[in-house]
N, C-alpha and C positions, 0 to 999 in steps of 0.2 A: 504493500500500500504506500509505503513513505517513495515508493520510488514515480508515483501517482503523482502525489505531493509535488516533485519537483518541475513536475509541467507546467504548473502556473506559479508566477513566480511569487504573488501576494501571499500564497495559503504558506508558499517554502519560508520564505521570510517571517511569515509571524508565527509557523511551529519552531522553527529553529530559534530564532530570540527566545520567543518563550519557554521552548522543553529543549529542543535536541542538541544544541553548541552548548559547548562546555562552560562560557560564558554566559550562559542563558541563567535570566532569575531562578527558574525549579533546578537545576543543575548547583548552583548557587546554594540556594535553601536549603537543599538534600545532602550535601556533603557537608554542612558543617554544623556538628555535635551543638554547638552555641543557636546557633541557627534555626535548626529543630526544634530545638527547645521553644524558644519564640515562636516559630511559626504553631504548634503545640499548643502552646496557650491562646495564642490568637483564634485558633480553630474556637476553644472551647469559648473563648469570649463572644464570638461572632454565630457560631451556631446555632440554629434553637431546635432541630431535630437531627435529621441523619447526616452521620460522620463527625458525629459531638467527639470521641474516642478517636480518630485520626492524629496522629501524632507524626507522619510526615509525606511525602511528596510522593515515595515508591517509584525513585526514577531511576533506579540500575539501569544500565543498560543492558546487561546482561540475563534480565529477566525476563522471561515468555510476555507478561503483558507489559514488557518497555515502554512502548507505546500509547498505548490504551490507558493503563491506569496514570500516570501523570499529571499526560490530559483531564481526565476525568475529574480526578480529586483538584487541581487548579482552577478549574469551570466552579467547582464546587466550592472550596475556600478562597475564590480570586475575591474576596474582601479583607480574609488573612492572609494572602500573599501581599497584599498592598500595605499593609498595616505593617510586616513582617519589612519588607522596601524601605518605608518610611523610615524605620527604623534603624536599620542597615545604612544608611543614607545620610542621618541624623548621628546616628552615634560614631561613625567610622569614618568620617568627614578630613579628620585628620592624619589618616594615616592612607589617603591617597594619595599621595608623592612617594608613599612606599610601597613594599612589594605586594602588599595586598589592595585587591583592583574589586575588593566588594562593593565599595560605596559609587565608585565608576558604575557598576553592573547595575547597582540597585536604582543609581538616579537614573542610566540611561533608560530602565524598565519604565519609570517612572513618568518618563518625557515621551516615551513614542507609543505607551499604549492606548489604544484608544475603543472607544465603543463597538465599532467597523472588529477590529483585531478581535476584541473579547467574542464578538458573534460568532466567525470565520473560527475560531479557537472551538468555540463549542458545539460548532455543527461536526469540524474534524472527529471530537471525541464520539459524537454522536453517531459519527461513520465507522468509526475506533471499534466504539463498544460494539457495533452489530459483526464487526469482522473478529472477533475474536469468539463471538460465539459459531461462529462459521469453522474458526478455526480450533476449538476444543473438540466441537465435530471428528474434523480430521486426525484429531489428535488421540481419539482412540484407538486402542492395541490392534482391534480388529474394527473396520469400518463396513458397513450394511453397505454394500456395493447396491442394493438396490434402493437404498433410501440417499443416497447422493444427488438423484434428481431433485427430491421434494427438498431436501436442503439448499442445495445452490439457489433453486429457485425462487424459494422462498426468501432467501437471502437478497437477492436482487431486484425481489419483491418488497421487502421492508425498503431498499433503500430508493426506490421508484418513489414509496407513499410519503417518504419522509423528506428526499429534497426534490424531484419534478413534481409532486404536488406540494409544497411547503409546508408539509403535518410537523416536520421537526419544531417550527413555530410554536405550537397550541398542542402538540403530542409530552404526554410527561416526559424529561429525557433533560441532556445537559443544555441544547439549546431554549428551549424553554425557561428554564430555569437560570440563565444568566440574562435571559431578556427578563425576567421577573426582575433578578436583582438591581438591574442597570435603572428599573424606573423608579428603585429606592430612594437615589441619591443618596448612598450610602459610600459609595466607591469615590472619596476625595483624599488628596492629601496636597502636599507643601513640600519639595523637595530642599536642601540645605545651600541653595542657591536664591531661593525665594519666588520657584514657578508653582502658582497654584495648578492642582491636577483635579479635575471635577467631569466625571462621565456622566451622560445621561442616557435615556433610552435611543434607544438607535431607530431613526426614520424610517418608513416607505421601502425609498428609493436605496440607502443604506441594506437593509432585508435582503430586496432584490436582487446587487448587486453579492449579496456572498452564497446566494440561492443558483444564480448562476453560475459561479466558481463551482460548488458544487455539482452540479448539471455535466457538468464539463468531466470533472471527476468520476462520476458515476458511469456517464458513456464511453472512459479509457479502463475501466476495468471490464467491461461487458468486451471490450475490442482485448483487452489482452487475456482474456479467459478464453476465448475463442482462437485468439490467436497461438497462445503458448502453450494448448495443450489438443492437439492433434486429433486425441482420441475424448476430447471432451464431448461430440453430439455421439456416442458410441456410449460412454458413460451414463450421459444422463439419460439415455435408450434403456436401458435396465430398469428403469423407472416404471417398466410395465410389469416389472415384477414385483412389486413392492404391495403385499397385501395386506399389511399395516394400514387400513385406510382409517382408524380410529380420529388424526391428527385432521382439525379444521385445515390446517397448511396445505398439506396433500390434498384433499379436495380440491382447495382453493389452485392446486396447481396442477390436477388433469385438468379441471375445465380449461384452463390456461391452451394446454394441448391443442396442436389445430386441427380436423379432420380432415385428411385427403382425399382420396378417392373414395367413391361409395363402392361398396359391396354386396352380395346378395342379403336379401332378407332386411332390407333397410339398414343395416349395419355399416359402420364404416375403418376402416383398418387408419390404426392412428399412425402417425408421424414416427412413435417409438418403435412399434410392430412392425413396419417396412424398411426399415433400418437394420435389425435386429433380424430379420429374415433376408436382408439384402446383405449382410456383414457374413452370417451362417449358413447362406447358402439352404435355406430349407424355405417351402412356401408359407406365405405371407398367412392365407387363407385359413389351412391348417394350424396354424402358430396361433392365430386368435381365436381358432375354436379350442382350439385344445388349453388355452389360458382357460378363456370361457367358463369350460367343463371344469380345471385343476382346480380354479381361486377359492370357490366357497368349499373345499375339504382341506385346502392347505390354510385358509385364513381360519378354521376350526380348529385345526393342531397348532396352530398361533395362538388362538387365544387360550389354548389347554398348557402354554409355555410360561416357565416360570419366569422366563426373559424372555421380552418378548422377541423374535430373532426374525428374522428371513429366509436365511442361511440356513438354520435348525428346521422350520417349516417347510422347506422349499427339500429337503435332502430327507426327512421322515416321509413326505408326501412321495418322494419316489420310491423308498424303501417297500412302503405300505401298498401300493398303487402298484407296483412291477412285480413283485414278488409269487402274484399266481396269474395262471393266464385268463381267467375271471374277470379279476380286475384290473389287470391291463388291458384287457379288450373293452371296458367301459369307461377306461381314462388312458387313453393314449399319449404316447410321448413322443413320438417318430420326428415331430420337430422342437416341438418345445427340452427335449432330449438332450440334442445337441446343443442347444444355447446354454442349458446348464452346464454340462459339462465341459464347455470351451470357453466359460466365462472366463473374463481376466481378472477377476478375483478370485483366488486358490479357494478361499472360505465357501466359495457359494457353489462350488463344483462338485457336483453329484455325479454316482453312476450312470451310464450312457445304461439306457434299459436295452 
């Protein structure tokens, strides 16, 4: 994502000042024991419900949510990081001609942040936070090859509602909530030169302009998802096997699905099914009746699963189903056969019947 970031230069410029240069105020704040401590108390001074207990920035770089969490807790304490500035700025005034460049940092944060910056700061985290639930996702031992579609999807689906329609506005989340704060008038201070610093709520035309930036953002990840991963419509073609239909999301992402050709019986062979029969070489036709016939016995040994699995559903239903010639002749496998067992996920490859 951060490599996103760097296409535009506004959104590069105000996450780097604020999180990612090692000059940057959170960077700043986070490394120094004194510091902490301040910023610590200021949380609890400024608080009045969640993240009262926050005691610092969480800006390792070296940590899974590097990114994400930072941003997030900053959007959320940017009253005690300002306060925390102020102070740094105020106290350490004189020992700028020496080796320590705090009160440099602190005043410069102090001079160039602005309402614009704080917005653009909190729609990032807001994009932050949905990518790393994408990416906990991924971050399973074993991942449900066939629920990758409703994921992705649904992932690109939050981020459609949240900046091409502008829900992050009026949607609970970090941008909301620094547009709350910003109409406080709470966010002032006095830097140790004598520049008053006083943010208010951010305009219209202000919105619009970091709604855009975002827009922009959101249509380079969709180009680079597509682009850098070959076998990504292959991937989310598996999605027709995903009999987990419990999840609002999944719903919300077959309708999605477009139909192509019609077929007999009024039926129509989806987008995923002609892929999937076109990659495995086995007919289209067959493939969707024989889904058809599998789903409602294999989505019933899903629900009789203590986890609920795919993988485990999808491999008992052919154990159970091939095993006499009875009931293989009333649940066929002749194509839906082969797509299991040539899957590219090792977990979800069953016996060829």
């Amino acid at each position: 994502m951060q490599r996103v970031w760097d296409k535009d230069p506004f959104i590069r410029a105000t996450l780097n000042s604020f999180c990612f240069d090692s000059d940057s105020i959170i960077q700043k704040i986070d490394n120094s024991l004194i510091f902490k401590e301040w910023f610590a108390a200021a949380v609890k001074r400024t608080s009045t419900s969640v993240g009262a207990d926050v005691r610092n920035l969480k800006a390792a770089k070296h940590r899974f949510e590097s990114e994400a969490k930072p941003l997030g807790r900053f959007v959320m304490h940017i009253q005690a990081v300002m306060e925390v500035a102020h102070l740094i700025d105020k106290c350490r005034v004189g020992r700028a001609a020496a080796k320590d460049d705090s009160c440099r940092i602190a005043r410069q944060f102090l001079q160039t942040v602005t309402a614009e910056r704080l917005l653009q700061t909190a729609m990032a985290a807001d994009a932050l936070d949905e990518g790393l639930t994408l990416c906990r996702f991924f971050d399973q031992e074993k991942v449900d090859l066939a629920a990758i579609q409703g994921e992705i999807a649904e992932y690109f689906e939050r981020l459609d509602y949240l900046f091409l329609h502008g829900a992050c506005l009026t949607t609970k989340g970090y941008t909301s909530l620094c547009k709350a704060v910003l109409t406080t008038d709470k966010l002032q201070a006095i830097t140790s030169d004598g520049v008053a610093i006083a943010l208010a709520s951010p305009d219209e035309e202000t919105e619009t302009r970091c709604l855009e930036r975002m827009r922009n953002w959101v249509q380079l990840c969709k180009e680079i998802a597509a682009t850098e991963f070959p076998n990504h419509d292959l991937f989310m073609a598996f999605g027709a096997l995903n009999i987990d239909e419990g999840g609002e999301a999944l719903r919300r992402t077959l309708k999605a699905r477009e139909p192509v050709e019609p077929a007999s019986g009024n039926k129509a062979l989806s987008a995923d099914i002609r892929r999937l029969a076109s990659v495995f070489k086995v007919d289209g036709m067959q493939l969707a009746h024989e889904l058809e016939v599998a789903k409602p016995v294999a989505s019933r040994i899903l629900q009789s699963l203590q986890v609920r699995d795919n993988r485990v559903a999808w491999t008992q239903y052919a154990q159970r189903t091939q095993s006499r010639p009875s009931t293989s002749a009333s649940h066929p496998m002749t194509a839906l056969g082969p797509v299991l067992a040539r899957s590219p996920d090792p977990h979800l490859r069953v016996p060829r019947p």
